[in-house]
C-alpha positions as CSV (number, residue, x, y, z in Angstrom):
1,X,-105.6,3.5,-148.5
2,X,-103.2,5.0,-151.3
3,X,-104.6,6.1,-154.6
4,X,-105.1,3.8,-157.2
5,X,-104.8,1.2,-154.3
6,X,-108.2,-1.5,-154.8
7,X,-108.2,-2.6,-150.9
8,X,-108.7,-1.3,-147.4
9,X,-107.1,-2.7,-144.6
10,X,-107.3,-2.0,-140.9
11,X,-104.5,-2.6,-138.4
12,X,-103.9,-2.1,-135.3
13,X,-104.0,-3.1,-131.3
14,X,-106.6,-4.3,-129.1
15,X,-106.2,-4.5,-125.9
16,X,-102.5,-4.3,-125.9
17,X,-102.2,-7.4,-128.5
18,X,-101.5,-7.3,-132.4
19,X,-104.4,-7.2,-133.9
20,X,-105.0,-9.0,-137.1
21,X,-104.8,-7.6,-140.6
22,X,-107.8,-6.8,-142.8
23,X,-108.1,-6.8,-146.3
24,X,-110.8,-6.4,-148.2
25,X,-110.5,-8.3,-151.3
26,X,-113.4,-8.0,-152.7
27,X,-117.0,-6.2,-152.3
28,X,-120.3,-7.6,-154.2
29,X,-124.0,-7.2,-154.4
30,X,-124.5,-10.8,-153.4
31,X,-128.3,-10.0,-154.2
32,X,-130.6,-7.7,-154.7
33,X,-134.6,-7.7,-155.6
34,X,-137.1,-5.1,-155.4
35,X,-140.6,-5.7,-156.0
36,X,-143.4,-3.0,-157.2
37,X,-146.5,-5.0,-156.6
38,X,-149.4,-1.9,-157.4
39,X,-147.1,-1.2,-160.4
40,X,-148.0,0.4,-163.0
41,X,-151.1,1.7,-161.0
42,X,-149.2,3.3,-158.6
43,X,-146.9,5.8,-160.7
44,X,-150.1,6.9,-162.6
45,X,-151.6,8.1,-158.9
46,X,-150.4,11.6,-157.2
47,X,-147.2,11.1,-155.6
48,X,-146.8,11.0,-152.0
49,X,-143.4,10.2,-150.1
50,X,-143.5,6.7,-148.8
51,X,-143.5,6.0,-145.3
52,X,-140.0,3.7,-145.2
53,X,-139.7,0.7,-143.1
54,X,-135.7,-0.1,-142.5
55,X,-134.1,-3.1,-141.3
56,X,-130.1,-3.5,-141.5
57,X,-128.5,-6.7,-140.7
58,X,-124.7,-7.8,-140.4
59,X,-123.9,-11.4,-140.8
60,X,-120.3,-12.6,-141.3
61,X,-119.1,-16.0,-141.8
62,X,-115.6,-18.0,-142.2
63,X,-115.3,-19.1,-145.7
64,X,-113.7,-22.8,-144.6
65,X,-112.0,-24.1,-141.6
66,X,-108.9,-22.6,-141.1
67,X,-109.2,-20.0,-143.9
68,X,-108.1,-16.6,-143.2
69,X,-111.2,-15.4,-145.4
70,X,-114.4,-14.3,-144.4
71,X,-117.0,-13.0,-146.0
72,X,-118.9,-10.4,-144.3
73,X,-122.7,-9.3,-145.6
74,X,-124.8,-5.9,-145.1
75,X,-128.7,-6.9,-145.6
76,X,-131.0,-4.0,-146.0
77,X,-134.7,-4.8,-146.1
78,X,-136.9,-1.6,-147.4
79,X,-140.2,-1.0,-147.6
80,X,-142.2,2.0,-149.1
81,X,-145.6,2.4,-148.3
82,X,-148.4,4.8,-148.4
83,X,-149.8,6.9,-145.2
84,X,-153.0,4.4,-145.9
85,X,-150.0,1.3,-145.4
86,X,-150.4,0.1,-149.0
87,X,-146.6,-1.3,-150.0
88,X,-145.3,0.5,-152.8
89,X,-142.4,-1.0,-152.9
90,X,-140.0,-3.6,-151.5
91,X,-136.7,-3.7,-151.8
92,X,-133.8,-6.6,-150.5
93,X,-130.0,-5.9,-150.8
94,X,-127.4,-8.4,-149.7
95,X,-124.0,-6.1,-150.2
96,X,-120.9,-8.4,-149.2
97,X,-117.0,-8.2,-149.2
98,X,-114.8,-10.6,-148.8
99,X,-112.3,-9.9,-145.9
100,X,-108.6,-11.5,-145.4
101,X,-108.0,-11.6,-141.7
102,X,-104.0,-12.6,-141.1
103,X,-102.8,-12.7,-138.3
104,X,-99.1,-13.5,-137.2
105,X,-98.8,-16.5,-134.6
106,X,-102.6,-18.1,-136.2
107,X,-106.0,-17.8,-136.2
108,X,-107.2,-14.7,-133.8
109,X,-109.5,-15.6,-130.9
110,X,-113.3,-14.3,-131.5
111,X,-113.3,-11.4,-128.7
112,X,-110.3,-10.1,-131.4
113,X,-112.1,-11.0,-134.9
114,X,-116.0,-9.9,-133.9
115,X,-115.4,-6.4,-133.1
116,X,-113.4,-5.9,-137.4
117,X,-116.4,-8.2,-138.8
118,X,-119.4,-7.0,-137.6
119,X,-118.6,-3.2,-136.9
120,X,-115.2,-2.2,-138.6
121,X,-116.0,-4.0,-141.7
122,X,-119.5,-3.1,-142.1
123,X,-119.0,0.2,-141.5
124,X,-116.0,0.1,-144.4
125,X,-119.3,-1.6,-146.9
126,X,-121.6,0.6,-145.8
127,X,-121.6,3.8,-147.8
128,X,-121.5,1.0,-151.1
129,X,-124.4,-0.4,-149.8
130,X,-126.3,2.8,-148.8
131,X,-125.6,4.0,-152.6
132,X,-127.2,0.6,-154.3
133,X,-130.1,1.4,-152.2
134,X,-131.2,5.2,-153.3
135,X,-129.9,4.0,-157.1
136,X,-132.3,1.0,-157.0
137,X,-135.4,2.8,-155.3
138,X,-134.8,5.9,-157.6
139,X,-134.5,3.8,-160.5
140,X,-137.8,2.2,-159.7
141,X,-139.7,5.6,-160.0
142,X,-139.7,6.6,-156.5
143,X,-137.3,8.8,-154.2
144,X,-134.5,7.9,-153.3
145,X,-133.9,6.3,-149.7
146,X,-131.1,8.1,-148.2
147,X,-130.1,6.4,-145.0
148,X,-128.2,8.2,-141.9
149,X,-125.2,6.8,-140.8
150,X,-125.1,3.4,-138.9
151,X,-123.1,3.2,-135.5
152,X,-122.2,-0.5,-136.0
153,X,-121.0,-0.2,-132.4
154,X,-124.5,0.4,-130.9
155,X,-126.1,-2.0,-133.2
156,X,-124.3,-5.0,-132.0
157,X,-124.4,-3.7,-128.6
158,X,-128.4,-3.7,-129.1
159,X,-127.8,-7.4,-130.6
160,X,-125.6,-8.4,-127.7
161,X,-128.2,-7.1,-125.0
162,X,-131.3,-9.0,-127.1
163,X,-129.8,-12.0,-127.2
């Protein structure tokens, strides 16, 4: 990516054919909500860090037949609660970008497109998505959540092997 350049795009070969090029064109919060249901009881009582509860999901889907778009969506579930289980908070993020996957002689076969949309790309969203996160939970009077690093490899690997 050059400076001032708006887009990321990932080229390359796999498995000694071209690979498509990706482009983001876009990245959203395609939606968001965070729920405090003990609120305003809960910031008057001592404060305790919440046990988190994480889930992370990838799901990515072609725009329309035949288009080279695809729109590819980071879902983070949280949920803060006390060491007695009482939710303190709930929080649902839906961070997507929309990816242009060209590739020269057509449409690439799905061995070729799932590894870019459900660990390259991801992985490119990710640190957006990990940032809207801490900012909302902070915002809502409670620590941030700072999330690790996600191998996007493993987790579809875990996907794969569950299915």
């Amino acid at each position: 990516m050059q400076d001032g350049d708006a887009t990321a795009t990932i080229a390359g070969a796999v498995g000694g054919t071209a690979a498509p090029r990706a482009e983001i064109v876009s990245q959203y919060v395609k939606s968001v909500r965070l729920a405090v249901p003990g609120a305003p009881a809960v910031h008057a009582a001592p404060k305790e860090l919440p046990r988190l509860h994480l889930d992370l999901d990838v799901d990515a889907r072609q725009v329309a037949d035949g288009s080279p778009l695809f729109e590819v969506a980071l879902v983070l579930r949280c949920q803060g609660r006390t060491p007695g289980e009482q939710v303190l908070y709930e929080a649902d993020l839906a961070y997507a970008g929309l990816v242009s996957l060209r590739m020269a002689g057509g449409i690439a076969a799905p061995e070729v497109l799932e590894p870019l949309l459900l660990i390259d790309i991801p992985a490119l969203l990710f640190p957006a998505a990990r940032n809207l996160l801490a900012d909302l939970t902070r915002d809502a009077g409670f620590p941030p959540v700072l999330m690790q690093a996600v191998d996007f490899a493993a987790l579809q690997r875990a996907r794969r092997a569950a299915a």
